[in-house]
C-alpha positions, -999 to +999 in steps of 0.1 A: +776+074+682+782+046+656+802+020+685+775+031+704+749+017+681+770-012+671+777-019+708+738-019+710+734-040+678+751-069+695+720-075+712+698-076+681+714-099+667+718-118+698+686-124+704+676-131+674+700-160+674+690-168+707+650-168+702+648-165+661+630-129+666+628-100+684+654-081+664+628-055+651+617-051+689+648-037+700+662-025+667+637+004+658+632+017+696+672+023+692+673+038+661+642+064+672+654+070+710+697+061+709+700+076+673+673+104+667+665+089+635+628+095+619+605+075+624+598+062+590+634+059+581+641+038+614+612+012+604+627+011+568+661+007+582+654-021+614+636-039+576+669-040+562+691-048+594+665-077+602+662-089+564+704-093+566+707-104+600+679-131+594+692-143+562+723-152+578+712-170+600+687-189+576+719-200+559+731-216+590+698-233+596+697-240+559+730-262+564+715-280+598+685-292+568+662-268+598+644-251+568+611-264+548+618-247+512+578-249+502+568-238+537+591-209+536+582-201+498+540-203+507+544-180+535+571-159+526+558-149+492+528-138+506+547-119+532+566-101+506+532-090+488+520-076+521+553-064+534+553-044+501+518-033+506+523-021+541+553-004+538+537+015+508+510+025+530+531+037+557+542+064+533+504+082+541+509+073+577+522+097+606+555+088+623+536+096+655+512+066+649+533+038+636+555+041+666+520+045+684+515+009+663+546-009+674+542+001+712+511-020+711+526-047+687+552-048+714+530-059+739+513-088+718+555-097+709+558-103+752+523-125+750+538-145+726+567-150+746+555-155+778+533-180+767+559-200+750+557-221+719+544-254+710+566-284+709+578-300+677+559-330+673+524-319+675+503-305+645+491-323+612+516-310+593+492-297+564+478-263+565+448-250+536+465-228+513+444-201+519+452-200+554+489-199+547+485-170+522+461-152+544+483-159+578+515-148+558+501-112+539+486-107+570+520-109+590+539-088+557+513-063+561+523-060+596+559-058+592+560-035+562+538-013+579+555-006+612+587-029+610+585-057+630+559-087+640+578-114+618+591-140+643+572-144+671+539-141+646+551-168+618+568-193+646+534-199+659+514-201+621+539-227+615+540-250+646+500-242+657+489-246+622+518-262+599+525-291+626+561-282+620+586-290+646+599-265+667+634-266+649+623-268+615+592-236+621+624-218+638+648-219+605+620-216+582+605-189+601+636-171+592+637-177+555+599-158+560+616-126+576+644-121+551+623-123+523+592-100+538+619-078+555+634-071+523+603-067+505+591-041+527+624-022+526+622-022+492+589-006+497+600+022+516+631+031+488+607+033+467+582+056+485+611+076+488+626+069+524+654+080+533+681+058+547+710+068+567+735+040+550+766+045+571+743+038+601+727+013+588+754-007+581+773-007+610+742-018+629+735-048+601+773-060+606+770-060+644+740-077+643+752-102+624+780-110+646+755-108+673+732-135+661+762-157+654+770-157+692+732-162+700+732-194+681+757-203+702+747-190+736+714-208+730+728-237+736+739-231+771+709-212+788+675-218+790+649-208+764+616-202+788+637-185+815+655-162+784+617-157+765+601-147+799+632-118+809+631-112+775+594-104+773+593-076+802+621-058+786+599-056+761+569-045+778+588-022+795+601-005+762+568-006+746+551+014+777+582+040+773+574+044+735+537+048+748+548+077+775+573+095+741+541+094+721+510+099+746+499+119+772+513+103+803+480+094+815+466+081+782+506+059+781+498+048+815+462+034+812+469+020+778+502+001+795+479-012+824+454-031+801+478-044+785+500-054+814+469-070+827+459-088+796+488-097+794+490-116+832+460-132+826+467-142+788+501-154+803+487-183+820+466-199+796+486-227+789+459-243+761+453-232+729+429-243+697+438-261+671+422-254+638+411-284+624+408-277+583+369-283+571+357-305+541+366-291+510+391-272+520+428-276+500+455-282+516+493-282+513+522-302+529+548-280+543+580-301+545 
């Protein structure tokens, strides 16, 4: 059982090289439905194997000068106050409905993806404070809570809002996860979570060497063509979590709406740009 989950790992970490996120997407439906472990413990463990994975590779970016310290300090503190928060408050939560949680966060994950990101370039490269703290507890509470919605939330906060380039919101992005990943594993040790460690750290290692690989892969395929196979994977693991956790016909209707929001959504190819109003402070990020 442990190759197997490190044979499975590899792909964690790949995409997460390959697409900066996505490695709580894959990592906590394994550790539920591969590895039989409970549900709270699998959230606070896919926290940790994320928080490591992602800090490697924020060294790596680090080194190609892809990561904005004070962007990544603004949003990732924040993110570790609600990463903290959340995980904390998954403690009075049922198993049943955080995984009931990350189905549907899921699907919004595969919106994100389909619809792509913005390119580098564009933005004004300032964001009001208040924003950034609000954007980034908002995305910690999410993670802490049920364990994933890092990446694929904070990449868009900081090319949409930021006006950082897609290279620099992609390292930064994961300076963001590591420290609200580790924050809200923290907050599960000390609600008490148990953590199956051997496990746990055979997934992180493979994951690691996984991501490695990504970084490299990414240079030789193509990014929309990866996000977009990528994305009904996704959907179709987050309407399987829906069937483990609902009545099928409750999992089926819910995974129709979404599937068609998610069609239409998909082919919006415009989106708003918040333009900050008098009075309002606001910080550079790089």
């Amino acid at each position: 059982m442990l190759l197997l989950a490190a044979f499975l790992a590899l792909f964690v970490g790949i995409s997460l090289g390959l697409l900066g996120g996505g490695g709580s997407i894959l990592t906590l439906p394994m550790l539920v439905y591969v590895m039989h472990v409970e549900a709270k413990s699998a959230i606070a463990s896919s926290l940790f194997v994320v928080g490591v994975t992602s800090l490697v590779g924020t060294i790596t970016h680090a080194r190609a000068g892809n990561v904005k310290p004070r962007a990544g300090l603004i949003f990732g503190l924040a993110g570790m106050a609600g990463a903290l928060g959340g995980s904390r408050l998954a403690h009075y939560i049922p198993g049943n409905a955080l995984l009931i949680g990350f189905a549907f966060v899921m699907f919004a994950t595969s919106l994100a993806m389909m619809r792509g990101r913005k390119k580098a370039g564009e933005g004004t490269g300032h964001i009001s404070l208040a924003k950034a703290l609000f954007i980034g507890t908002s995305v910690g509470v999410v993670s802490g809570l049920i364990g994933a919605g890092g990446g694929f939330l904070i990449v868009p906060a900081l090319t949409l809002a930021g006006g950082l380039g897609m290279r620099h919101a992609t390292g930064t992005s994961l300076l963001v996860i590591t420290m609200q990943s580790l924050a809200g594993f923290a907050g599960h040790v000390i609600s008490h979570t148990p953590i199956p460690w051997t496990l746990v750290l055979v997934v992180t290692a493979a994951a690691v060497v996984g991501s490695m690989g990504g970084a490299r892969l990414a240079r030789r395929v193509s990014p929309a063509a990866l996000r977009r196979g990528f994305a009904w994977l996704v959907i179709a693991m987050a309407i399987f979590m829906l069937a483990k956790q609902l009545p099928i016909p409750v999992a089926a209707g819910a995974g129709v709406v979404a599937l068609a929001l998610i069609l239409v959504m998909a082919r919006r190819t415009t989106a708003a740009v918040v333009i900050p109003g008098p009075g309002t402070k606001e910080v550079p990020l790089s």
